[in-house]
C-alpha positions as CSV (number, residue, x, y, z in Angstrom):
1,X,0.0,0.0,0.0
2,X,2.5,2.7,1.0
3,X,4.7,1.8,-2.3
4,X,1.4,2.4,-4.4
5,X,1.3,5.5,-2.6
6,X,5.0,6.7,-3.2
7,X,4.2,5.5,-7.2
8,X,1.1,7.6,-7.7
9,X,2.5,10.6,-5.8
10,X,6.2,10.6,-7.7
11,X,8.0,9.8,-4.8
12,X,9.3,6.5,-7.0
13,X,8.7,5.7,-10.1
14,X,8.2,2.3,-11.8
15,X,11.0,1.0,-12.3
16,X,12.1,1.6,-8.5
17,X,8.9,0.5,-7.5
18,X,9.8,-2.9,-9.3
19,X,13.0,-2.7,-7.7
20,X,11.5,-2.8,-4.2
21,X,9.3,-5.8,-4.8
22,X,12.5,-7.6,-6.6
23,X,14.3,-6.7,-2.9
24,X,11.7,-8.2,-1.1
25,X,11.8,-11.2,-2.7
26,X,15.4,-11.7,-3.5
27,X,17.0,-14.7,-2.5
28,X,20.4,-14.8,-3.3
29,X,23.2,-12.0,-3.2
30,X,23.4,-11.1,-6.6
31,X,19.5,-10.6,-6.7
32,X,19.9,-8.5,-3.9
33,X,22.4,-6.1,-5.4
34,X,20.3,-6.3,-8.7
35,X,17.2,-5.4,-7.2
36,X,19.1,-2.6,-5.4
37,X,20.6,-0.9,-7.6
38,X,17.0,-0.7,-9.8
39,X,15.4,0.5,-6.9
40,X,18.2,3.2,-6.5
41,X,17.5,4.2,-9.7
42,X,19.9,3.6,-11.4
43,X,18.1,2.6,-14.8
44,X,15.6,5.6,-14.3
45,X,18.7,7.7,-14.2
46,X,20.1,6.4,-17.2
47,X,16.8,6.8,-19.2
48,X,16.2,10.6,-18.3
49,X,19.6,11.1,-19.3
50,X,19.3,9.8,-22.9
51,X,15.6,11.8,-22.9
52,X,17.2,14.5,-21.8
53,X,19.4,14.5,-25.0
54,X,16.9,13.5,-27.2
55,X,14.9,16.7,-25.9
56,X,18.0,18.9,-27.2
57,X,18.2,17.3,-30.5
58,X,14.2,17.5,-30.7
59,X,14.7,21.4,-29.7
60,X,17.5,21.5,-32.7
61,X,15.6,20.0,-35.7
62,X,12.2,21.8,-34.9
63,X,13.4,25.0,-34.2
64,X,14.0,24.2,-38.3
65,X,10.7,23.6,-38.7
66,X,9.1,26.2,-36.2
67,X,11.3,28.8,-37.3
68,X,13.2,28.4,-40.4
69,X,12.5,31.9,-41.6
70,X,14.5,33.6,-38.9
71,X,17.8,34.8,-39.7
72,X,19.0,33.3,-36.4
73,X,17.9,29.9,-36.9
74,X,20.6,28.1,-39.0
75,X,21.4,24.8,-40.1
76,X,21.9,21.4,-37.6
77,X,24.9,21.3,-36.0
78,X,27.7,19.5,-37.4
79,X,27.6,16.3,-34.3
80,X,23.9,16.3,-35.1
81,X,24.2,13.2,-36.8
82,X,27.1,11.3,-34.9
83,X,24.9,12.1,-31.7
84,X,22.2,10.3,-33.1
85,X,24.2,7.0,-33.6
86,X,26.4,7.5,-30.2
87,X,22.7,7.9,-28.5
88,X,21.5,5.1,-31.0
89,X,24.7,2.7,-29.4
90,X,24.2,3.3,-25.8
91,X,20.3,2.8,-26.1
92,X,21.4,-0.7,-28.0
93,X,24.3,-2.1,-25.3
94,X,21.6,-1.5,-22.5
95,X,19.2,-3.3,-23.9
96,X,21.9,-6.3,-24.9
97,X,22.2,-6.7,-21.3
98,X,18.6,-8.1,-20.6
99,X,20.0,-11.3,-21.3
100,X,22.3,-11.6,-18.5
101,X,20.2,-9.7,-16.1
102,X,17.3,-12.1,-16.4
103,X,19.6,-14.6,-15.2
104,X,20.7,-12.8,-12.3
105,X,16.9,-12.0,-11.5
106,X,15.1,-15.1,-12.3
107,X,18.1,-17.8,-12.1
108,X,20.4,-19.7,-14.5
109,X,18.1,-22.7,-15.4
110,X,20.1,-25.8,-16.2
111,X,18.0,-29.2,-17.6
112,X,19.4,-32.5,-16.8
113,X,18.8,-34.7,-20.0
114,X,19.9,-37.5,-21.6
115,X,18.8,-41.2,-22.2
116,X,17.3,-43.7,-19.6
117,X,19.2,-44.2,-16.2
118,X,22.4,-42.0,-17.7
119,X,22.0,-40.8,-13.7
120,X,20.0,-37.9,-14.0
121,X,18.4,-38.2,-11.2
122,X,21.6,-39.8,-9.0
123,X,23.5,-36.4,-9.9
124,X,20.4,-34.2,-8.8
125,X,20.4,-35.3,-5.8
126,X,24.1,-35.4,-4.9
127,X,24.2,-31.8,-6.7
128,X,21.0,-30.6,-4.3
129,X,22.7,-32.9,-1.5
130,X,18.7,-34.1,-0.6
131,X,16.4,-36.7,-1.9
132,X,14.7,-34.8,-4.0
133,X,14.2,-37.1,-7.0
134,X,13.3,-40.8,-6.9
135,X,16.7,-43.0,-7.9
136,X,16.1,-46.3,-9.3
137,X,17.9,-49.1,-12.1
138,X,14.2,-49.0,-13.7
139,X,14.2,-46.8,-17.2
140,X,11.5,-44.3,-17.1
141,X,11.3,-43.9,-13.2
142,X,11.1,-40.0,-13.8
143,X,8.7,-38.9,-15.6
144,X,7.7,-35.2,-14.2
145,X,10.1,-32.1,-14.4
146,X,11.6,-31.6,-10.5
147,X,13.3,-27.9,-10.2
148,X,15.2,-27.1,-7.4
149,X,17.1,-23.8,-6.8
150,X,20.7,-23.2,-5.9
151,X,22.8,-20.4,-4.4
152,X,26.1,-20.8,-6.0
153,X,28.5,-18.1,-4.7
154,X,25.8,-15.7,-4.7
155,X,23.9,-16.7,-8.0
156,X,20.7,-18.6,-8.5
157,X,20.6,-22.0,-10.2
158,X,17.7,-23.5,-11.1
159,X,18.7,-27.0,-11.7
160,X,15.6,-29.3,-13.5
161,X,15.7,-32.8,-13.8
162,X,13.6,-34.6,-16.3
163,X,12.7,-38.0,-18.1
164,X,15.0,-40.2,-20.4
165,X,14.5,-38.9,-23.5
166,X,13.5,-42.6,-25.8
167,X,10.6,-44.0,-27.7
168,X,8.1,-45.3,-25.4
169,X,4.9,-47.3,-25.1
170,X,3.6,-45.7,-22.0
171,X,1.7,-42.5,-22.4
172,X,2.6,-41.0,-18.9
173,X,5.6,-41.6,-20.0
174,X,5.6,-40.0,-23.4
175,X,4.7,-37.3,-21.7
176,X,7.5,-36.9,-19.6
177,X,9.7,-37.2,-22.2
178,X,7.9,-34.1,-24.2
179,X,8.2,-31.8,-21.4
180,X,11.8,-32.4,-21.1
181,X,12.4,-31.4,-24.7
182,X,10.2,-28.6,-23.8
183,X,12.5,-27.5,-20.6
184,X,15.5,-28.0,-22.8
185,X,14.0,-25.8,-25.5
186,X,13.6,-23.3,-22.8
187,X,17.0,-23.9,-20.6
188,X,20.0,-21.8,-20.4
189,X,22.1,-24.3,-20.2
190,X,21.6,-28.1,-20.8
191,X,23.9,-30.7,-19.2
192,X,23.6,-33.9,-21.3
193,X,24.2,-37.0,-19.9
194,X,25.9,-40.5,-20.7
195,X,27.1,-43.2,-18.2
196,X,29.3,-45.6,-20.1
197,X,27.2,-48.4,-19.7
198,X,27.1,-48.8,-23.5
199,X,24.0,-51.6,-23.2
200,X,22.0,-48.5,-22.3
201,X,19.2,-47.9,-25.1
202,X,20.6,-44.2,-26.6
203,X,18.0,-41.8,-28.0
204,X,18.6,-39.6,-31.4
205,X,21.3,-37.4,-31.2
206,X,20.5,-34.0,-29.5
207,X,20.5,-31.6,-32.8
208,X,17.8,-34.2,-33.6
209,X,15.7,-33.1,-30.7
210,X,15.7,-29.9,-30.9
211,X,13.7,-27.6,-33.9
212,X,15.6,-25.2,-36.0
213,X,13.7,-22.7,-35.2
214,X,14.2,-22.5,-31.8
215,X,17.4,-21.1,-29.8
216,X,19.3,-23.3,-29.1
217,X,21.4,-23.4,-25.8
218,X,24.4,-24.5,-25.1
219,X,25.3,-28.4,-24.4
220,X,27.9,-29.5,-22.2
221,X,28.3,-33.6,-22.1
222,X,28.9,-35.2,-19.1
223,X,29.9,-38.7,-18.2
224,X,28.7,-40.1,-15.3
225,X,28.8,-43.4,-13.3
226,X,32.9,-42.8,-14.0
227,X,33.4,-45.0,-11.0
228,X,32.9,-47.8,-13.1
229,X,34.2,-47.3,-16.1
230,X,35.4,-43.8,-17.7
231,X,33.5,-41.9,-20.0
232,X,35.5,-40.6,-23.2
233,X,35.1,-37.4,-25.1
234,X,32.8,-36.0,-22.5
235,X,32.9,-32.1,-21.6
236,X,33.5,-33.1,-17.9
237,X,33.2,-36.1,-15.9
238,X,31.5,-37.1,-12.5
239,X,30.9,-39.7,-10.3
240,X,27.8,-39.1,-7.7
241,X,29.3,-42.7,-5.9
242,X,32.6,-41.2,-4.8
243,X,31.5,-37.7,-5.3
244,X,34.4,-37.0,-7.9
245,X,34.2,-34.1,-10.4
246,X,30.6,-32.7,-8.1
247,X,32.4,-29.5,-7.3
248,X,34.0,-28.7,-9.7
249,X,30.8,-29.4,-11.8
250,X,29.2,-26.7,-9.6
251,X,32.0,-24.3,-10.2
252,X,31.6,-24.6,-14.3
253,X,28.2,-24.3,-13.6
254,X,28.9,-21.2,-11.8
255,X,31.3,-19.9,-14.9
256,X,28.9,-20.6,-17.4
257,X,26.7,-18.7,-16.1
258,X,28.4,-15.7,-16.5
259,X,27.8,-14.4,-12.6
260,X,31.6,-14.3,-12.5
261,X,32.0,-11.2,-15.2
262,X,29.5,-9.0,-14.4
263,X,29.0,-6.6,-11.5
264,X,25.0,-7.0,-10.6
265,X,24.7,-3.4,-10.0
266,X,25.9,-2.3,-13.8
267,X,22.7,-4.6,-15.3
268,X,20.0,-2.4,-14.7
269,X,17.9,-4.2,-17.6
270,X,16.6,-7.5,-16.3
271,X,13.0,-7.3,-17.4
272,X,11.3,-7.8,-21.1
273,X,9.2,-4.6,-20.5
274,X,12.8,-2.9,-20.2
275,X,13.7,-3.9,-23.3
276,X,11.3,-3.8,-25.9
277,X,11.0,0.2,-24.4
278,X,14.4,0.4,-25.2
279,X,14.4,-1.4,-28.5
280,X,11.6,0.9,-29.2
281,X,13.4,4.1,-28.7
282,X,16.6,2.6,-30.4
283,X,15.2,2.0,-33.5
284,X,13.2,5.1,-33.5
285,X,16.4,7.0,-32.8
286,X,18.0,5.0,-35.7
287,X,15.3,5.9,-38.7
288,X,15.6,9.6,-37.9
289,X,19.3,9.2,-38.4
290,X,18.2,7.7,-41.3
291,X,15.5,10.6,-42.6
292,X,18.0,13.1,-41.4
293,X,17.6,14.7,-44.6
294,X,13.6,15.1,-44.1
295,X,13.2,17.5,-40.9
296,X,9.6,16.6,-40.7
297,X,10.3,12.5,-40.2
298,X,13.5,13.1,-38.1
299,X,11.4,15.1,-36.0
300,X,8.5,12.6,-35.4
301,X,11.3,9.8,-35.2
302,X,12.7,11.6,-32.1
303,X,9.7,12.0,-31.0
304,X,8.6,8.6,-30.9
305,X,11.7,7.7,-29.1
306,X,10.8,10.1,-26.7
307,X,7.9,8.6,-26.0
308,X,9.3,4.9,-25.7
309,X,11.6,6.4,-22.8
């Protein structure tokens, strides 16, 4: 109640307000200093100043228009045009960052896949050190999606297990298998597994499994179940037995992510709304470069990016 009050008297606007629900409900460190920073405005500070420039190169180009009868009204400046693409860049590597500060918001989502009893299950439990996920030698035990989240050094992991992806008779379990090539679709990271039993009944190979036209995210392989026999050519190697390779698992994990290279605080984008305002106003900003020539659509150009600020 009091922040609706602060947001329809100006004391924050939305962005901040967003901010102060993401503080409230951050769970990790790096959500913390995320939400923080938005709720310091940090983006809405970044945004007036762009519409603060695009109000000077509005106030250039119509004085043109308003005014081109004046003796003291001359042509645009020389910058007018570099201005526009320098304005046109910044707008751009904001709005690049959405990417990254989604998964500093929402989590790094990471989908366990791979054929029947490849150890899914065995190394999402050991991972999430519980008993989470039901472990047995029977192919098809999991047939639901089981998330579970993880603070990694500050960073939220959401780590999915999911069904052995094969051809199957049962229908519950058909349908297992369909939602986990529905939460690998929608993954940031998929961790495809293969124990080096070689008797075990391999699916098509992942590019098969996966549409064209979808993204699609990046693989690293595996090999589990090492403690019997060593996997070759996989990306890294575990064994949930002797525990071998489950750290340092959690530390590439932790790399891929990309937690590691960015400070939260400097990704003030971590919402779709953010972006598609700013993509808005970027390409606005870009077609009046581009009628530079026509003062009238230049004008309204600037003006739509204005708005989209």
């Amino acid at each position: 109640e009091f922040t609706r009050r602060a947001f329809e008297n100006g004391k924050l606007d939305l962005v901040e307000a967003e901010g102060l629900g993401d503080l409230i409900e951050a769970e990790t460190e790096n959500q913390r200093a995320l939400a923080y920073a938005r709720m310091e405005g940090g983006l809405s500070r970044q945004v007036e100043g762009w519409r603060q420039r695009l109000l000077d190169l509005r106030a250039e180009i119509e004085a043109q228009l308003d005014f081109s009868d004046e003796g003291d009204v001359g042509a645009l400046p020389d910058g007018f045009r570099t201005d526009l693409l320098e304005l046109h860049a910044n707008i751009m590597r904001v709005a690049g960052s959405v990417g990254q500060g989604r998964i500093l918001r929402d989590g790094f989502r990471v989908v366990l896949a791979g054929p029947p009893n490849a150890g899914k299950s065995s190394l999402f439990n050991a991972l999430s050190q519980s008993d989470a996920a039901i472990v047995s030698d029977e192919p098809g035990t999991t047939r639901d999606l089981k998330e579970l989240p993880l603070d990694i050094n500050g960073q939220l992991l959401i780590l999915i297990d999911s069904a052995g992806l094969r051809e199957t008779e049962s229908k519950a379990e058909a349908i297992g298998v369909a939602r986990a090539r529905e939460a690998m679709l929608s993954a940031d990271l998929i961790l495809w597994l293969q124990a080096p039993d070689l008797s075990i009944e391999r699916p098509p190979g992942f590019p098969e499994l996966v549409d064209e036209q979808w993204r699609r995210p990046p693989v690293l392989t595996i090999g589990t179940k090492t403690d019997l026999a060593p996997v070759i050519g996989a990306d890294h190697t575990v064994s949930v037995q002797t525990g071998a390779g489950l750290s340092e698992l959690l530390t590439l994990l932790y790399e891929t992510s990309g937690a590691g290279h960015f400070r939260p605080g400097d990704l003030l984008v971590s919402r779709e709304r953010d972006r598609d305002a700013l993509i808005d106003a970027a390409i606005a900003v870009s077609d009046a470069e581009g009628a530079i020539e026509h003062s009238e659509l230049a004008a309204e150009h600037l003006r739509i990016a204005s708005a989209a600020l």
